[in-house]
C-alpha positions in Angstrom: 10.4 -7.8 -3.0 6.5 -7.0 -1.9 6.4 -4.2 0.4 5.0 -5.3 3.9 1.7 -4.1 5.6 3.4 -0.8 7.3 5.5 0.2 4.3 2.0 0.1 2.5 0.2 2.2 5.5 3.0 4.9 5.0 3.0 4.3 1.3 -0.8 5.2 1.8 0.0 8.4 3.7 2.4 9.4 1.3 0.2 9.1 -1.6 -2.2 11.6 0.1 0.7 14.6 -0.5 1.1 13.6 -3.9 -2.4 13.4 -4.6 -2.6 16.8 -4.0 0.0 17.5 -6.6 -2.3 16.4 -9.2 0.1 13.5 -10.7 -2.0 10.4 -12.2 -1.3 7.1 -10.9 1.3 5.4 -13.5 3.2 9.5 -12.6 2.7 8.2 -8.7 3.8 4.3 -9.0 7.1 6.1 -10.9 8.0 8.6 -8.5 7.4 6.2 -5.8 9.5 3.4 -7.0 12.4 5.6 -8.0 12.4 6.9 -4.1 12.1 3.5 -2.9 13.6 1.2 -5.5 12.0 -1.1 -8.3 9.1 -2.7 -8.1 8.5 -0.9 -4.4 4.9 -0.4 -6.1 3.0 -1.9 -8.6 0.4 0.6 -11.2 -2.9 -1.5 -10.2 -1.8 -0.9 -6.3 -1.5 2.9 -6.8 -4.8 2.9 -9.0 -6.5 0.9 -6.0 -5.4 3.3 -3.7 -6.3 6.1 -5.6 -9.6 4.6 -6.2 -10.4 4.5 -2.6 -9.0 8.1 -1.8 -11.3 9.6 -4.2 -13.9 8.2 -2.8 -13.3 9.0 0.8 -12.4 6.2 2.2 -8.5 7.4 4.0 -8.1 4.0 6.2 -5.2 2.3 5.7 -5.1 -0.7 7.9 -5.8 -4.1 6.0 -9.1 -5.2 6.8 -10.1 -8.4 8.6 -9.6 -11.5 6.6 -11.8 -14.5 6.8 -9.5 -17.7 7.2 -7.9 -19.5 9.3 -5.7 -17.6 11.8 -1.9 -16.8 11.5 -0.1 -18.3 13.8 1.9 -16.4 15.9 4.0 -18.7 18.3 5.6 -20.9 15.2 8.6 -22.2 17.5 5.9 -23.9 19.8 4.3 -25.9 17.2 7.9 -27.2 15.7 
């Protein structure tokens, strides 16, 4: 199961603390995933965020997407 947007925002914060413990990323993804279960996060996801951490960038929130919109009322189209 893919964790959804908030469980990543709070994944994101969490990662911050552990950061600060000096663990490398594959250390991270297997802490992480044995608090929250298999496959909670993937390596590449943890190196991502890691990436942008280091780099100073601490915001969390996806970012807009180009696309066509998601629609919200789905009952009113069936």
């Amino acid at each position: 199961m893919r964790p959804t947007a908030r469980q990543r925002s709070e994944s994101s914060i969490r990662f911050l603390e552990v950061i600060e413990t000096r663990e490398n990323e594959s250390q991270v993804a297997k802490i992480v995933n044995g608090v929250y279960g298999a496959d909670t996060l993937t390596d590449n996801y943890v190196q991502f965020r890691f990436l942008r951490f280091r780099s100073g960038i601490f915001v969390v929130k996806d970012a807009h997407r180009i696309g066509r919109p998601v629609v919200k009322n789905v009952d009113k189209i069936t």
